[in-house]
C-alpha positions as CSV (number, residue, x, y, z in Angstrom):
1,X,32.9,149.0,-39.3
2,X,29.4,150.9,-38.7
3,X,29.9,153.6,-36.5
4,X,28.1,153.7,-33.3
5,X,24.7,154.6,-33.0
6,X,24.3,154.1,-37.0
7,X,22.4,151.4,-38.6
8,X,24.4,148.3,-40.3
9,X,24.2,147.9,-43.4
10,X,22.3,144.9,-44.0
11,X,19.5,146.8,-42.5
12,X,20.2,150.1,-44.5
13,X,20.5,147.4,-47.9
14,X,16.8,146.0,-46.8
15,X,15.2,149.1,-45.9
16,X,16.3,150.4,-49.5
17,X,15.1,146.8,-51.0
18,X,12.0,147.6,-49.4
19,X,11.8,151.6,-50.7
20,X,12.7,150.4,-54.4
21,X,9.9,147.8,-54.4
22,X,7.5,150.2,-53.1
23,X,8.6,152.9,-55.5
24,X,8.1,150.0,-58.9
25,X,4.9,149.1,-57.4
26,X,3.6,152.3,-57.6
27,X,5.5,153.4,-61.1
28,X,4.2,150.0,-62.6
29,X,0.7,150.4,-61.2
30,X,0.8,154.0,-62.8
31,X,1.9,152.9,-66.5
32,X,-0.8,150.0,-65.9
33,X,-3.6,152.6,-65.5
34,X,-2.7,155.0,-68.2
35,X,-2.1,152.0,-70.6
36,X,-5.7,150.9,-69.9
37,X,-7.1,154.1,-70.3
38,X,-5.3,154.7,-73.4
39,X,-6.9,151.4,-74.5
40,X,-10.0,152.2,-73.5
41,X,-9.7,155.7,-75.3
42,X,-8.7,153.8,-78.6
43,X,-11.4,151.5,-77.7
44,X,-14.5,153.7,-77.5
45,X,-12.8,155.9,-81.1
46,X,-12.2,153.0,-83.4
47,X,-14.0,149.5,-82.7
48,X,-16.9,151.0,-82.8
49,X,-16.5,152.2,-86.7
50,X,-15.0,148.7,-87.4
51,X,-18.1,147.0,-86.0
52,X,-20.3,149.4,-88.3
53,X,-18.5,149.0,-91.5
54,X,-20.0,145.7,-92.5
55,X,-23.4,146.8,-91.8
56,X,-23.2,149.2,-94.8
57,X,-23.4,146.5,-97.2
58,X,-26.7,145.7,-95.5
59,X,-28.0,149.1,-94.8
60,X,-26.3,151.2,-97.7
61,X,-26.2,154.4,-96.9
62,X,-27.3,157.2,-99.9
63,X,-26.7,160.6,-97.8
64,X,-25.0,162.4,-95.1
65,X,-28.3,162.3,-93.0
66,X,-28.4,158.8,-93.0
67,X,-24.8,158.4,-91.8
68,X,-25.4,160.6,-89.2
69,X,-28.9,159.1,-88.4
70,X,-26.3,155.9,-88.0
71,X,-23.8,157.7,-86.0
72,X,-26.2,158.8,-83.2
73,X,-28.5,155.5,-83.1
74,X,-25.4,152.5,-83.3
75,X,-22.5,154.4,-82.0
76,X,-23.7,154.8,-78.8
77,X,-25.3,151.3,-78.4
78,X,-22.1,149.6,-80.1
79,X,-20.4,151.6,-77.5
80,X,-21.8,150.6,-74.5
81,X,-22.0,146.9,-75.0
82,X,-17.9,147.5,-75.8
83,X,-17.7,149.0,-72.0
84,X,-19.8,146.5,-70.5
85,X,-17.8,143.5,-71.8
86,X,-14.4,145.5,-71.6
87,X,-15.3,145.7,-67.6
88,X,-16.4,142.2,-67.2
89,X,-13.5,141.0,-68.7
90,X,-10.9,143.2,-67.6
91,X,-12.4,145.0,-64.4
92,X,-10.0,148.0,-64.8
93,X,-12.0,151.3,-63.3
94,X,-10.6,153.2,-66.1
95,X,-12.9,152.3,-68.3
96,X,-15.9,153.9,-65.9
97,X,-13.5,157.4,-66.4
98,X,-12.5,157.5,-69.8
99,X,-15.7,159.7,-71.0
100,X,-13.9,162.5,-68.7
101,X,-11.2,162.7,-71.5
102,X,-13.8,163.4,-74.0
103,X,-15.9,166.0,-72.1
104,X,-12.8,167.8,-71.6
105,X,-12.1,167.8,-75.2
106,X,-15.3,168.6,-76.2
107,X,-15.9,171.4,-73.2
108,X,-12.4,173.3,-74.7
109,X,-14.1,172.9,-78.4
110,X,-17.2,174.5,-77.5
111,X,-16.2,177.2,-75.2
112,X,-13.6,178.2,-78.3
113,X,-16.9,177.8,-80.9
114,X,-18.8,179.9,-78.5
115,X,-15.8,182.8,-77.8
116,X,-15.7,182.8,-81.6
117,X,-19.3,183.0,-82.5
118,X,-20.7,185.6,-80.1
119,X,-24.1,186.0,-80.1
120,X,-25.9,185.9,-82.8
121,X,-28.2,188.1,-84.9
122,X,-31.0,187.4,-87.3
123,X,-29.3,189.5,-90.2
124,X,-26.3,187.1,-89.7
125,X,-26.4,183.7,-91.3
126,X,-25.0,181.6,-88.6
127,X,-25.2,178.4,-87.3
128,X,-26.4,177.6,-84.0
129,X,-24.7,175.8,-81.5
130,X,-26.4,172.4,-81.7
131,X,-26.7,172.2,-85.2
132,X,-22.9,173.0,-85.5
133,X,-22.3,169.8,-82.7
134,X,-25.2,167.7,-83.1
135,X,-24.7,167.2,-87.1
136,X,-27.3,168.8,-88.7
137,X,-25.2,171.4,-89.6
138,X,-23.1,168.5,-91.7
139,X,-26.3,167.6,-93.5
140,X,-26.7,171.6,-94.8
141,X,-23.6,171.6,-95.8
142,X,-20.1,170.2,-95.4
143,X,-18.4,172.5,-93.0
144,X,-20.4,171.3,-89.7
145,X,-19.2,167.4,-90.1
146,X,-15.9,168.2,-88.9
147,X,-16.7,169.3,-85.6
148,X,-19.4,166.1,-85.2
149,X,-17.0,163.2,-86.1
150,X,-14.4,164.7,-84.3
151,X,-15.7,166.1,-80.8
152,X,-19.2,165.0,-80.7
153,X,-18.9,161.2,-82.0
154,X,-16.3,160.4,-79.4
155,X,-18.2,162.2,-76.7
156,X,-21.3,160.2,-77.2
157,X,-19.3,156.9,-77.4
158,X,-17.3,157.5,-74.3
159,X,-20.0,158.6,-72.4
160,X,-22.2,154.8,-73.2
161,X,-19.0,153.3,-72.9
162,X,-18.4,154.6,-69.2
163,X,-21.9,154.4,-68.5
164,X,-22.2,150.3,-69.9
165,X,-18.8,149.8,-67.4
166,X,-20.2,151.9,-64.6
167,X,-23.4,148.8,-64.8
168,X,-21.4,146.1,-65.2
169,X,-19.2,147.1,-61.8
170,X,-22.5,147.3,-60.4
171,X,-23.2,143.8,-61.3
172,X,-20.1,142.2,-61.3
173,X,-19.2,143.2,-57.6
174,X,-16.3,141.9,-56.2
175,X,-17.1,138.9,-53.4
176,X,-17.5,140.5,-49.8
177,X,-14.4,139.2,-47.7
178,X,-14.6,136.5,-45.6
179,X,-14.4,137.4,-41.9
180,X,-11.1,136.1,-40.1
181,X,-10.4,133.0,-38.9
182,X,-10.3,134.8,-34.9
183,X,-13.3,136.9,-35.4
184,X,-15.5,133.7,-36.9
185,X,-14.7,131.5,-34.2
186,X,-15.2,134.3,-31.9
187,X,-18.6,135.2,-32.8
188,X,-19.7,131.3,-33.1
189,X,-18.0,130.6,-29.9
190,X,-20.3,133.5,-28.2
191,X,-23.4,132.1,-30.0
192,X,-23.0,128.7,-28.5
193,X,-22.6,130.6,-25.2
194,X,-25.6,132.6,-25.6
195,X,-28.0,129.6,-27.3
């Protein structure tokens, strides 16, 4: 028997019904966003390379410049049509945010290149900051193509990716809501009044 002034217990059971359903909503929500991100993440790193790969039998490629000339001119394009139809299809707003990931990464990368460099001197043979990320530090020599393909490559596809998703939720706007049944009746009611 409840003891006075204290709830019964079928309330108590639905009011801790109601906190548990609250509480999945939110934890399956949040494992919902991360798993689209994380899809969008693998997304904007790998397709991109699959959908280039035939087009070396087409184009064949004879040096690192010309890979690099690839990288930078169908990455980024490949990329962004990727986002656009990723965000017409599913319309997750993680893939508008994903190129935050990468920015990060790269940021870290270059303030650790830059803490490591110092400035620089003319008697020392050195390579600059953008030929180090941009790849033309790959075509001198091998060393630079590490720090391209890895930091900058993703960067540049995450960032046409976001931007090709941040378009198409421009476009692909979500249909205003309807005005309630009350206030429509309402308002035609006081137009027949006025009229």
């Amino acid at each position: 028997m409840p003891m006075p002034g204290s709830r019964s217990g079928g309330s108590t059971r639905g009011i801790l019904r109601g906190c548990l359903t609250v509480i999945s909503d939110r934890v399956s929500r949040f494992f919902r966003t991360v798993s689209m991100f994380l899809m969008d993440m693998l997304t904007v790193v790998i397709v991109p390379t699959i959908l280039k790969e035939p087009l070396s039998s087409v184009l064949p490629l004879r040096s690192i410049s010309a890979v690099i000339l690839r990288e930078w001119c169908l990455g980024p394009v490949i990329a962004a049509v990727l986002g656009f139809l990723m965000y017409r299809t599913l319309k997750s707003a993680t893939s508008k945010w994903v190129w935050t990931i990468f920015a990060l990464l790269f940021a870290v990368v270059a303030i650790v290149y830059l803490s490591e460099h110092g400035p620089q001197s003319v008697l020392w043979e050195h390579t600059s900051f953008w030929s180090w990320f941009s790849g033309s530090a790959c075509v001198a020599r091998k060393a630079g193509c590490r720090a391209f393909f890895a930091f900058t490559v993703p960067l540049i596809r995450s960032l046409s990716y976001s931007a090709a998703a941040l378009f198409a939720s421009w476009i692909f706007k979500p249909a205003p809501v309807s005005p309630r049944p009350e206030q429509s009746s309402n308002s035609a009611d006081e137009y027949l009044k006025t009229a």
